[in-house]
Phi, psi and omega in degrees: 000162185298123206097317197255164165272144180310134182255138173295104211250133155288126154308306176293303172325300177307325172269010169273301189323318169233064173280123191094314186315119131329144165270199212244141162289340183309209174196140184277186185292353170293307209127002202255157185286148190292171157246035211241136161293149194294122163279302199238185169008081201323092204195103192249158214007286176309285159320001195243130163314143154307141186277010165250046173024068187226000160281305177024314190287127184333135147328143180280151171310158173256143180320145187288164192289158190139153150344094155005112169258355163173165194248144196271126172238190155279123204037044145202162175244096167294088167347160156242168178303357173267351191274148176266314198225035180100138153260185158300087203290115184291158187243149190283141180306124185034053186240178149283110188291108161330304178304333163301309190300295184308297167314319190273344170311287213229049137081158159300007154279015200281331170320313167274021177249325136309349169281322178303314173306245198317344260207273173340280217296332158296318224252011184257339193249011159284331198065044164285042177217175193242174184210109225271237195248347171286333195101019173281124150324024185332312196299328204266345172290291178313319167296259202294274184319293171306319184283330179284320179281341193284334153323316165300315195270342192274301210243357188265332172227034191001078198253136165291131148217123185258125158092354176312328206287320192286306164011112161292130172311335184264168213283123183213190192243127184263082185284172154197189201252196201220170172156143142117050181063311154207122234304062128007275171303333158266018194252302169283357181276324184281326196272317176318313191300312164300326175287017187235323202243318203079015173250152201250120187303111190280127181260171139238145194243165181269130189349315169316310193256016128289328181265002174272155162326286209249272163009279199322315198263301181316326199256341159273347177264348174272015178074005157270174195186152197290136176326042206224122161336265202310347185276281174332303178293322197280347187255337164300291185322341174277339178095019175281165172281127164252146185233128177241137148254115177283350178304313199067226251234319181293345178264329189267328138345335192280149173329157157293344170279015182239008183316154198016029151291080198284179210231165170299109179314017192070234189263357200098003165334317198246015169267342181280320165314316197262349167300292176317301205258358166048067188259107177313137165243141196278075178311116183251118191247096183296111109340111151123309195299321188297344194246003187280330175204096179306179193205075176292329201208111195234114220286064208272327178333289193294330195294317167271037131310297216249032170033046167256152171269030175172161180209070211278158155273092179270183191299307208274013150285350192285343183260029155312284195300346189262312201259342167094223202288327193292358172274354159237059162290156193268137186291150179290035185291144158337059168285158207212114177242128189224154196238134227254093191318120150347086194294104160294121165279346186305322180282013145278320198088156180313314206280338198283000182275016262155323179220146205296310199305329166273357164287318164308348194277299188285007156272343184264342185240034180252279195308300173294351172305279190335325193297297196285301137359319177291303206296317178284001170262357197251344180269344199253348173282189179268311194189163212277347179259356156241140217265000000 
């Protein structure tokens, strides 16, 4: 208050003063003595009964001799890894219930989403895990990777996926279309097939997101794998989902007035495959992906300066100079990814992978399937942002 002086409370004075203090007699949930000085009947704060004796109740046994099963704060209690299904976590007098907190994060499932969580991380510094002969990483996909997407795919483009039933079990090709400047949609495409299948989709990819560092290494641990025939045929053969966008680089690249305007599949490459390995192929149609980074402008000077294949100017640089880096952020559209009835290749034969014209036929009526999939989910929606 105004007037009077402030008073100086001394570090030393406070630690003469409880020079002489009994500790608290108690024992925390381990078994270790507590260390918190004593107030009353010795026993402090924490430990000293409610005056409606409702602390009453015996001390817990101390933990068996053995590994640490959880660690002690004041008023709360941490589980250890043996525990199932939680005890009751006591609450600090006017604190914050953690377990609430925890529950509202990470769903009435948090226990196991911390058993899972530590369960992971012994198994990356044990090397308990496997890795196959592409580098796909499972362990490290389902944990890490897939869970960083899944926010995205439930509540930022709420994506529809119509039709996963048809996706067969045995080893086929997943075609789809390609779009939105920056390939997303095969990012989001591999985790829908898994939350719909439990299967993890081998993409193949271009050269290009191999020779970048960090791409490179990441898109091998995650199942692509380079764009090649004999790589492709051998993971059909294996019974994998494998997924191609054949537009490449020309779909997602293309202007926005050209949206869902699908582009040329290239030579057929992946038509030749599923021909050789008699591979079912899955026509695929994304929605929703073309609109996420309009492509206003494609800078080609600079792109072949820095060997990129397009150098786009999209919309949301005009909001930079208002909104700074949140403006370029990817727009929230509505997406619909629907999966396509199976083309059988077997009633070409294997020898029809040799010849062009039939490989051109079934690139073609791939592609227009594909086409006709777009128009009709873009006539049934409502709006691009809304579901």
């Amino acid at each position: 208050m105004a007037g009077e002086q402030a008073q100086v409370i001394s570090m030393a004075a406070q630690r003469a003063a409880r020079q002489g203090r009994p500790r608290c007699a108690a024992e925390t949930v381990d078994g270790r003595p507590c260390r918190n000085y004593a107030v009353e009947d010795g026993s402090c704060r924490v430990h000293a009964p409610d005056d409606d004796g409702a602390d009453e109740q015996p001390a817990p046994a101390p933990a068996p001799a053995g590994p640490r099963s959880g660690r002690s704060l004041p008023g709360l209690s941490l589980p250890g890894p043996g525990s199932v299904d939680g005890p009751d976590l006591p609450r600090p007098p006017g604190g914050i219930d953690l377990v609430e907190g925890l529950q509202a994060v990470l769903g009435d499932g948090w226990m196991e989403h911390v058993r899972q969580t530590v369960a992971f991380l012994r198994r990356r510094v044990t090397g308990d895990y496997e890795v196959d002969t592409y580098g796909l990483d499972p362990d490290l996909l389902e944990h890490v990777f897939l869970p960083l997407l899944r926010p995205l795919h439930r509540h930022y483009w709420r994506i529809d996926s119509v039709g996963s039933e048809r996706i067969p079990d045995e080893g086929c090709l997943l075609v789809a279309n390609h779009a939105g400047t920056v390939p997303i949609d095969g990012v989001m495409t591999k985790l829908d097939v898994y939350e719909q299948t439990g299967r993890h989709a081998r993409e193949l990819g271009a050269d290009l997101v191999f020779r970048l560092p960090f791409t490179g290494h990441v898109a091998r641990k995650t199942g692509a794998t380079l764009a090649h025939n004999e790589d492709a045929e051998r993971l059909l053969r294996a019974g994998e989902l494998v997924a191609v966008w054949p537009e490449g680089f020309k779909g997602i690249g293309k202007p926005f007035k050209d949206r869902y305007k699908l582009q040329r599949f290239g030579r057929g490459g992946f038509v030749s495959v599923a021909l050789r390995t008699g591979s079912p192929i899955v026509p695929t149609a994304i929605v929703g992906s073309e609109e996420i980074y309009p492509l206003l402008y494609n800078v080609k000077t600079i792109a072949r300066l820095f060997g990129f294949p397009y150098f786009p100017i999209v919309a949301q640089m005009l909001a930079v100079p208002f909104l700074g880096p949140v403006g370029l952020l990817p727009l929230p559209s509505k997406w619909v990814i629907e999966y396509g009835q199976p083309i059988d290749t077997r009633e070409y034969g294997p020898d029809a992978a040799d010849d062009p014209m039939a490989v051109f036929e079934l690139t073609d009526r791939v592609r227009d399937t594909i086409q006709q999939m777009l128009y009709r989910n873009l006539m049934g929606r409502r709006s691009v942002f809304l579901g």
